[in-house]
C-alpha positions in Angstrom: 165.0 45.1 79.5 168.4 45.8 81.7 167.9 42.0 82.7 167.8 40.8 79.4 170.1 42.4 77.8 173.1 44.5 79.3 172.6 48.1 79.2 173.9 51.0 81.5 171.7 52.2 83.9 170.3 55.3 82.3 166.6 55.1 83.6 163.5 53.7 81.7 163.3 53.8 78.5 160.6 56.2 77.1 161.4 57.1 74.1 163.4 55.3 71.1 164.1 56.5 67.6 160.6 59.2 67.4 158.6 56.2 69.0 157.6 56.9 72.8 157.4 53.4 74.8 155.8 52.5 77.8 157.1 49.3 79.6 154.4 47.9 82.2 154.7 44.1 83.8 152.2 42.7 81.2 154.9 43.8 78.2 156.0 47.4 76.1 153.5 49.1 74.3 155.3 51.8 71.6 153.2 54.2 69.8 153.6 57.8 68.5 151.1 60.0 69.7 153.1 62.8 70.4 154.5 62.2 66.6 150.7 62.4 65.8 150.3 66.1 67.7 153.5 67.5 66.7 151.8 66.8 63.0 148.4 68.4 63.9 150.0 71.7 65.4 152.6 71.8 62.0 149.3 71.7 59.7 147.0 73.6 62.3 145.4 71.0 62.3 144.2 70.5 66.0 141.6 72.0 66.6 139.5 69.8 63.9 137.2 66.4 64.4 138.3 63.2 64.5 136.9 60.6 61.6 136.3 56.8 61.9 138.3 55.4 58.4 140.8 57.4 56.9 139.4 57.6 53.6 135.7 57.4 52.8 134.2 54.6 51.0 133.1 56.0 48.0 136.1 58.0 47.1 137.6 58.1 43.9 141.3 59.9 43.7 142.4 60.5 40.0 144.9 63.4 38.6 141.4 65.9 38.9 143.3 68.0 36.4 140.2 70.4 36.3 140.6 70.8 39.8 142.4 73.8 41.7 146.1 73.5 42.9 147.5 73.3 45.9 150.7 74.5 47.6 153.2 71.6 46.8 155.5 72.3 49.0 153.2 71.7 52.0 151.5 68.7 50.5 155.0 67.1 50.0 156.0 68.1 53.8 152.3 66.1 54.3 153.5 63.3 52.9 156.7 63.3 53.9 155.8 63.2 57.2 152.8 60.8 56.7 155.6 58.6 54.9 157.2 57.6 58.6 154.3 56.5 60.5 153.4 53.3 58.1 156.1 51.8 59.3 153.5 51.3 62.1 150.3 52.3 60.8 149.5 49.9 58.5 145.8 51.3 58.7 146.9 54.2 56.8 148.9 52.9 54.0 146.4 52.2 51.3 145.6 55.8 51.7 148.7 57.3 52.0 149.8 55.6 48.7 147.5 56.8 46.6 148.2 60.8 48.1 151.4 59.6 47.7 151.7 59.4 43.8 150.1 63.2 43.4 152.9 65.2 44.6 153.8 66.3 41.4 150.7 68.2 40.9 148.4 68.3 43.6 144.9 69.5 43.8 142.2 70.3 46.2 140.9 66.7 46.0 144.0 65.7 46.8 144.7 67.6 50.1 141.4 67.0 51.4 142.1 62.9 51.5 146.0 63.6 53.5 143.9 65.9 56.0 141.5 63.3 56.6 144.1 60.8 56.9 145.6 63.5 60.0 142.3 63.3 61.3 141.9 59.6 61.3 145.1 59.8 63.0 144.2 62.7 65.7 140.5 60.0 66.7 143.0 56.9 67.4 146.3 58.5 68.9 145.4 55.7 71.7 146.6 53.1 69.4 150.1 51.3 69.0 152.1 47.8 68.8 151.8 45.7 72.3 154.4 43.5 73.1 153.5 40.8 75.9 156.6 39.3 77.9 155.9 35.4 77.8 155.2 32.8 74.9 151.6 32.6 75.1 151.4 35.5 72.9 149.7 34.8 69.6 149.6 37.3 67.0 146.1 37.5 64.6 145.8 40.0 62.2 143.3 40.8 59.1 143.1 43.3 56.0 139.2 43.5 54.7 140.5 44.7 51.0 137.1 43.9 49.6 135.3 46.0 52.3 134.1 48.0 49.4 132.1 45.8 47.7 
């Protein structure tokens, strides 16, 4: 990057606004796995398995107003800090949108979808946004919203 752009030698660049970056020959890959622990260890969280999706398939989320409560100021901190990785992770947005509009009275149902999107997030801390140096670089992308049915 210093021969791109003019910088002051400070050393490598690692880490940039909560996003840790790795720069290799091949390009800069910038992910947030240590965001991801530091949100496992808040919740106490770390110690629990990994999932595949981060919300199940056959999973309904309505207001469940039968359904016991939950401490709000937790599942707000939750979503707060879920709030800052979609910028990112657009895997988890679908999900985190719908937790999202319960903070005014959340329940049970409710907390067990934002923990499973933590643990979605603790099974692919691997994953990030890769940058190649060069033009050849072709960006494909997909979204399956029917995957469903």
């Amino acid at each position: 990057m210093q021969e791109e752009f003019e910088m002051p030698m400070m050393g490598e660049l690692t880490y940039f606004l909560g996003r840790q970056v790795k720069q290799t020959k091949d390009g800069i890959f910038i992910h947030q796995s240590k965001y991801y622990n530091d949100l496992l260890k808040r919740f106490k969280m770390l110690d629990y398995k990994d999932v595949a999706t981060p919300m199940a398939t056959n999973c309904y989320l309505d207001l469940d107003e039968a359904g016991k409560g939950v401490n709000h100021r937790m599942y707000r901190g939750m979503i707060e800090s879920l709030i800052y990785l979609t910028a990112s992770r657009l895997d988890i947005m679908h999900s985190f949108c719908l937790c999202a509009r319960f903070q005014s009275t959340p329940k049970e149902s409710h907390l067990t979808i934002v923990k499973r999107i933590l643990k979605y997030l603790k099974g692919t801390k691997g994953l990030g946004l890769w940058y190649l140096y060069g033009t050849n670089f072709f960006l494909n992308g997909y979204s399956d919203s029917d995957f469903v049915n």
